[in-house]
DOZABA-798768 format. One record per residue (C-alpha): residue number from 1; chain; x, y, z. Coordinates in steps of 0.02 Angstrom, whole numbers, plus 32768, in hexadecimal, padded with zeros to 4 digits. Layout:
BEGIN
[pt NUM,'A',[X,Y,Z]]
...
***
This chain:
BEGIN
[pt 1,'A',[881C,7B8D,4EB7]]
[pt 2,'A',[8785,7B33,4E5D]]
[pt 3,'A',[87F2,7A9F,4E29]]
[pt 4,'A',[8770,7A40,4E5F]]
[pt 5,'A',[86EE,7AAF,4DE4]]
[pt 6,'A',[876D,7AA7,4D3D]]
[pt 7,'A',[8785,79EE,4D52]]
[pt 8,'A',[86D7,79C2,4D50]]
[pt 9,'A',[86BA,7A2F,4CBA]]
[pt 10,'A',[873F,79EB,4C54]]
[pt 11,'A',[8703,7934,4C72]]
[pt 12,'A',[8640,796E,4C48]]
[pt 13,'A',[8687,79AC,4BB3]]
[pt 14,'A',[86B1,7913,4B83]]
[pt 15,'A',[861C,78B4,4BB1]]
[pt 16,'A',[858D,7930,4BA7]]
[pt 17,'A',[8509,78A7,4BAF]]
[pt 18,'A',[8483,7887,4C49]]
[pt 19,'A',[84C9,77DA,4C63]]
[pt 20,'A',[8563,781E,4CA6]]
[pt 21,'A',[852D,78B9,4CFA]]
[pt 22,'A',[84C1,784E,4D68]]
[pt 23,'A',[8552,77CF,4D7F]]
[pt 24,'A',[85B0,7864,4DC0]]
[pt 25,'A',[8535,78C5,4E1D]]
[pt 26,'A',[85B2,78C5,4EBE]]
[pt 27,'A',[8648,790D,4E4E]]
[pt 28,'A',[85CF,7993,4E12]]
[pt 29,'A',[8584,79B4,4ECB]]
[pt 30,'A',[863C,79E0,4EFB]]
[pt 31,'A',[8652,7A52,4E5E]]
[pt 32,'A',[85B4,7AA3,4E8D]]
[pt 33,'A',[85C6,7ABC,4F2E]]
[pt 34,'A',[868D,7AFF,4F14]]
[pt 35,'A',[864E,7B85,4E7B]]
[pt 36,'A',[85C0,7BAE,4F0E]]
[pt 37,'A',[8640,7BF2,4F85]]
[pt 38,'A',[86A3,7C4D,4EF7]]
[pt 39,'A',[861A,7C9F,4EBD]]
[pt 40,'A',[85F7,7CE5,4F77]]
[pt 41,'A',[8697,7D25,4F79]]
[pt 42,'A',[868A,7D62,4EDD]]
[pt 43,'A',[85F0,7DC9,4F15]]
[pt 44,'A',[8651,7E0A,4F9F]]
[pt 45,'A',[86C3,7E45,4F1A]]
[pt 46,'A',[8658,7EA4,4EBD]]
[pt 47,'A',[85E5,7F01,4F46]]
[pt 48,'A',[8691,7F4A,4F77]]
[pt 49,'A',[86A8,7F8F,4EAF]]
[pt 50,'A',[85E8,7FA0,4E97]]
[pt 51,'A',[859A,7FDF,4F33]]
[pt 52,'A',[84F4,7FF5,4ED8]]
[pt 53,'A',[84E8,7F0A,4ED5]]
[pt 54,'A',[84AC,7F0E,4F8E]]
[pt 55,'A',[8498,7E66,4FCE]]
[pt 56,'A',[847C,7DCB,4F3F]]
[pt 57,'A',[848D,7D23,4F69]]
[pt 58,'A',[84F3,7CB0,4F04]]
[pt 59,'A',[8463,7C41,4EE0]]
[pt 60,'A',[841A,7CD9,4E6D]]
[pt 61,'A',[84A9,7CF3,4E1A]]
[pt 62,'A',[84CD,7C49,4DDE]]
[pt 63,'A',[848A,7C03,4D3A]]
[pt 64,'A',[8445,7B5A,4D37]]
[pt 65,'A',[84B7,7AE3,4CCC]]
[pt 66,'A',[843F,7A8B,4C73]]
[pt 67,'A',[842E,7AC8,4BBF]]
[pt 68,'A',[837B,7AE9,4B72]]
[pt 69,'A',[8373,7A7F,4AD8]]
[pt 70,'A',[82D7,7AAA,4AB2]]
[pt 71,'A',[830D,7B16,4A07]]
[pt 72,'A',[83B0,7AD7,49E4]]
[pt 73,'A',[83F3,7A50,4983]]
[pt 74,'A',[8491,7A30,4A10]]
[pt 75,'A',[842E,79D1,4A8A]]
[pt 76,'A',[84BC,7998,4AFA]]
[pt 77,'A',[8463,79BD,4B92]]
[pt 78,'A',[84DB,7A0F,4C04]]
[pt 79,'A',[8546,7ABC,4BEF]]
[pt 80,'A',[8615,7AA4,4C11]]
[pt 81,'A',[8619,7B47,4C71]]
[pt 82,'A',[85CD,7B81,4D19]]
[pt 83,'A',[85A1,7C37,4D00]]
[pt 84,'A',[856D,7CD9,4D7C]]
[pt 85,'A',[8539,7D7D,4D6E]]
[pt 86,'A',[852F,7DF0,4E02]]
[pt 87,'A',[84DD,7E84,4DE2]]
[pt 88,'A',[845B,7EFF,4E52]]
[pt 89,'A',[839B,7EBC,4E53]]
[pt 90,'A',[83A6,7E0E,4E5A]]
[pt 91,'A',[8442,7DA8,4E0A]]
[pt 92,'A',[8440,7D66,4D5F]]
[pt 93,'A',[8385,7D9D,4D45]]
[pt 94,'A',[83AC,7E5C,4D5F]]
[pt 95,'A',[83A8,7ED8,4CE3]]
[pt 96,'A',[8424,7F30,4D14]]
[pt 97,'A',[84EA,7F2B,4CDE]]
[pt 98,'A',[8555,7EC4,4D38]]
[pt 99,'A',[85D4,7E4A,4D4F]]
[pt 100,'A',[85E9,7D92,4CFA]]
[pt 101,'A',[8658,7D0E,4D36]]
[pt 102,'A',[8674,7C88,4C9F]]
[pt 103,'A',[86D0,7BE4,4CE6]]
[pt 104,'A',[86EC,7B7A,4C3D]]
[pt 105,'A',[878F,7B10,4C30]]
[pt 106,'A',[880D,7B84,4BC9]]
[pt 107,'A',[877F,7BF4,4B9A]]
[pt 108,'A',[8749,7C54,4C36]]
[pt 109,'A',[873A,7D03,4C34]]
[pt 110,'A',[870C,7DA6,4C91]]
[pt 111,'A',[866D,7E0E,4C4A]]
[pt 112,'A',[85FB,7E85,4C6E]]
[pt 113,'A',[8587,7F11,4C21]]
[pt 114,'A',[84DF,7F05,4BE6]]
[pt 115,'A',[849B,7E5B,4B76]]
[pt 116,'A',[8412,7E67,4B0A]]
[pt 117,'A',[83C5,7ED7,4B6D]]
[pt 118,'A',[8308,7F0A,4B68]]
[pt 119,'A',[82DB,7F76,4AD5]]
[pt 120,'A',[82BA,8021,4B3B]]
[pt 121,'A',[836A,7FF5,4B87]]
[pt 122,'A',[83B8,7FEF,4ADD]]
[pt 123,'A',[836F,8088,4AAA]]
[pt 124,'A',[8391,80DA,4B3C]]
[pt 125,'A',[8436,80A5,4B3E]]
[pt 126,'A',[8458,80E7,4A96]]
[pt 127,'A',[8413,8188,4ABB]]
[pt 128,'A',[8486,81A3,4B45]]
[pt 129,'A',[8516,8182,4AD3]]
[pt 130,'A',[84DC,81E9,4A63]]
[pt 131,'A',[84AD,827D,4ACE]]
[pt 132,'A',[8560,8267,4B30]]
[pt 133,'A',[85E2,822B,4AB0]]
[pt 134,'A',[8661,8277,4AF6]]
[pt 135,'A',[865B,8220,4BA6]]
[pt 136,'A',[8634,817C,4B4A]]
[pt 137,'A',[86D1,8189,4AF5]]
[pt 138,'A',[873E,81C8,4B7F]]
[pt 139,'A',[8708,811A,4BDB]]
[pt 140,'A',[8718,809C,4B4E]]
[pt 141,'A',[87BC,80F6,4B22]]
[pt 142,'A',[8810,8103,4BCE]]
[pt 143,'A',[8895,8091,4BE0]]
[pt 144,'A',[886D,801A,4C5F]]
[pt 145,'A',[87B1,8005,4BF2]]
[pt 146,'A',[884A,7FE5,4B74]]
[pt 147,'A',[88B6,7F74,4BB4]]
[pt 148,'A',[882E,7EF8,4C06]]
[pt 149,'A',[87C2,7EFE,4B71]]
[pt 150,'A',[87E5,7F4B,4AE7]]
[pt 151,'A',[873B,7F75,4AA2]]
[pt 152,'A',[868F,7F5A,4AB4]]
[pt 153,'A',[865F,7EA5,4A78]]
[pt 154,'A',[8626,7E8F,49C0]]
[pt 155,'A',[85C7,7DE5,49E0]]
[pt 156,'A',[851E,7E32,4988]]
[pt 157,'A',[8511,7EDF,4923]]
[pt 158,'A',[8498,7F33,48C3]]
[pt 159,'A',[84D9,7F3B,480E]]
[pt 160,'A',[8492,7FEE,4803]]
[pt 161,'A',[846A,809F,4865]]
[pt 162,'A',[83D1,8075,48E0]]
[pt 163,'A',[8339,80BE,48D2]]
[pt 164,'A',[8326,8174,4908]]
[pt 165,'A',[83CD,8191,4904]]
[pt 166,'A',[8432,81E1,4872]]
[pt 167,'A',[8495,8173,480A]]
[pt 168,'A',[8519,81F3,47F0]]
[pt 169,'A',[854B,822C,4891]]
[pt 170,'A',[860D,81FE,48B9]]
[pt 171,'A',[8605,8191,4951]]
[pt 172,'A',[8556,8122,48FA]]
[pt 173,'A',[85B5,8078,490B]]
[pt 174,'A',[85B6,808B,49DD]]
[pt 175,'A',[84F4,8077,49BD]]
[pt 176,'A',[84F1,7FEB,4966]]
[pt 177,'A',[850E,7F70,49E7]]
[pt 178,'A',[8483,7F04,4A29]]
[pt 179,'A',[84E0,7EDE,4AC1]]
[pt 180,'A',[8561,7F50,4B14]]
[pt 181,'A',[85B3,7ECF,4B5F]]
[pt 182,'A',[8683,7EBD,4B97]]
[pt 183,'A',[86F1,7E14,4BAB]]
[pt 184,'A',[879F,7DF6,4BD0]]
[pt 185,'A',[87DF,7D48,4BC4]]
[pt 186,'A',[8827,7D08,4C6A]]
[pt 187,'A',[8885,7C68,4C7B]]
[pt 188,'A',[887B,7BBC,4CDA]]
[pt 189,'A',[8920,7BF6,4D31]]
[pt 190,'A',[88D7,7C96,4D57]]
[pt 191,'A',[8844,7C3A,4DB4]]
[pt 192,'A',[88B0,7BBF,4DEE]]
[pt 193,'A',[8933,7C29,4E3F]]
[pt 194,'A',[892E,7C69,4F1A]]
[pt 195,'A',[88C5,7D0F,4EF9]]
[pt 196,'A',[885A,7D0B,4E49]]
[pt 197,'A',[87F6,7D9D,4EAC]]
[pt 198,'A',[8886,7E15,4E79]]
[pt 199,'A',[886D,7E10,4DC9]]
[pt 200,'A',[87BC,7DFE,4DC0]]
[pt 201,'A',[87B4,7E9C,4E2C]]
[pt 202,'A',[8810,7EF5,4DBA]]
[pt 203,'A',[87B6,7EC1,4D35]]
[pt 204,'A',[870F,7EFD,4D6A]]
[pt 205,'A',[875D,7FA6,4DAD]]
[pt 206,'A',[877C,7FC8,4CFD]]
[pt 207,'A',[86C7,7F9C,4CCB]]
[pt 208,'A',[8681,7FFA,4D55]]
[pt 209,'A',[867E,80B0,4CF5]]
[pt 210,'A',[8626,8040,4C4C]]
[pt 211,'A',[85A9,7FE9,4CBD]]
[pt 212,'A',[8592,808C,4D13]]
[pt 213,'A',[8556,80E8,4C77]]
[pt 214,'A',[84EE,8073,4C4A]]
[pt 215,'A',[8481,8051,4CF0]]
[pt 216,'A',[845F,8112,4CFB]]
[pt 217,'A',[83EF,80F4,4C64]]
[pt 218,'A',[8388,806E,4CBB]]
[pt 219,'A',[8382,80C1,4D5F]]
[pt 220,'A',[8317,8141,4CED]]
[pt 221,'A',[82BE,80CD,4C97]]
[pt 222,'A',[828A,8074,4D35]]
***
């Protein structure tokens, strides 16, 4: 499964320039049009774990894989990974928490949660934690939140308490986070192999109770 998908990754990888991309327009139509059909069955997948995703089309959950290199001094023009999100409202553009599918030659993953999400979000997703610690840590301590992910992802912290919330209380690092994001790494194999479904639904069954928590907060806020 995605063979197709992986081996035109690896080989844009190695020639990330327009010149060849256009050369091999047909290899990346195929790639396309195979990561297409995953991601509809990946959808399937989820709407059974997430009920609340209704109908998306695959076409809103893709992202595009050219790279804006506007502000950036890496202007190789195309990204080595095809990427979706299914979540409720809309695909990659909702607001809600969801589920990301990372294809990248030996560096795809599984993920999920909320990124960089609007500043009422944040806030209100801090104040949830901090209003209900208790059920916040009984999900990011259960052992299948465990054993998939370990903890929340650290990719970008406040250094100290934020504001209106005091510095000394016990559990102040679980508000630090500007994300509250999850990831497990999943491997080429893992893709590769008769039924990838199986772990990938396993995956987001344990990310179900995190994403859970967090959505209740928007559903008030919107």
């Amino acid at each position: 499964m995605l063979e197709k998908s992986i081996t035109f990754l690896r080989k844009l990888k190695e020639n990330n320039y327009k010149e060849w991309f256009h050369e091999n327009k047909p290899m990346y139509d195929d790639a396309k049009k195979e990561f297409e059909a995953f991601v509809f069955s990946l959808i399937h997948e989820v709407s059974q774990i997430d009920k609340t995703v209704g109908t998306v089309e695959p076409k809103n959950c893709i992202f595009r894989i050219f790279r804006d290199i506007r502000f950036t001094n890496d202007k190789t023009p195309y990204k080595t990974n095809f990427g979706a999100y299914v979540a409720r409202g809309g695909g990659r553009k909702s607001e809600y928490a969801g589920f990301y599918f990372h294809l990248e030659p030996d560096n795809s993953l599984l993920a999920g949660g909320a990124w960089m999400p609007q500043p009422d979000i944040l806030k209100g997703i801090r104040n949830e934690i901090f209003h209900n610690i208790e059920e916040f840590n009984g999900i990011i301590s259960h052992k299948d939140f465990i054993n998939h992910f370990g903890e929340i992802s650290k990719e970008d912290m406040l250094k100290t308490a934020p504001k209106d919330f005091p510095k000394d209380w016990p559990h102040i690092g679980l508000l630090k986070y500007k994300s509250y994001t999850l990831a497990k790494s999943i491997s080429d194999d893992q893709i590769s192999n008769n039924n990838p479904m199986e772990e990938i639904h396993r995956v987001f069954n344990a990310m179900m109770p995190f994403n859970n928590f967090i959505n209740r907060v928007i559903e008030d806020l919107r």
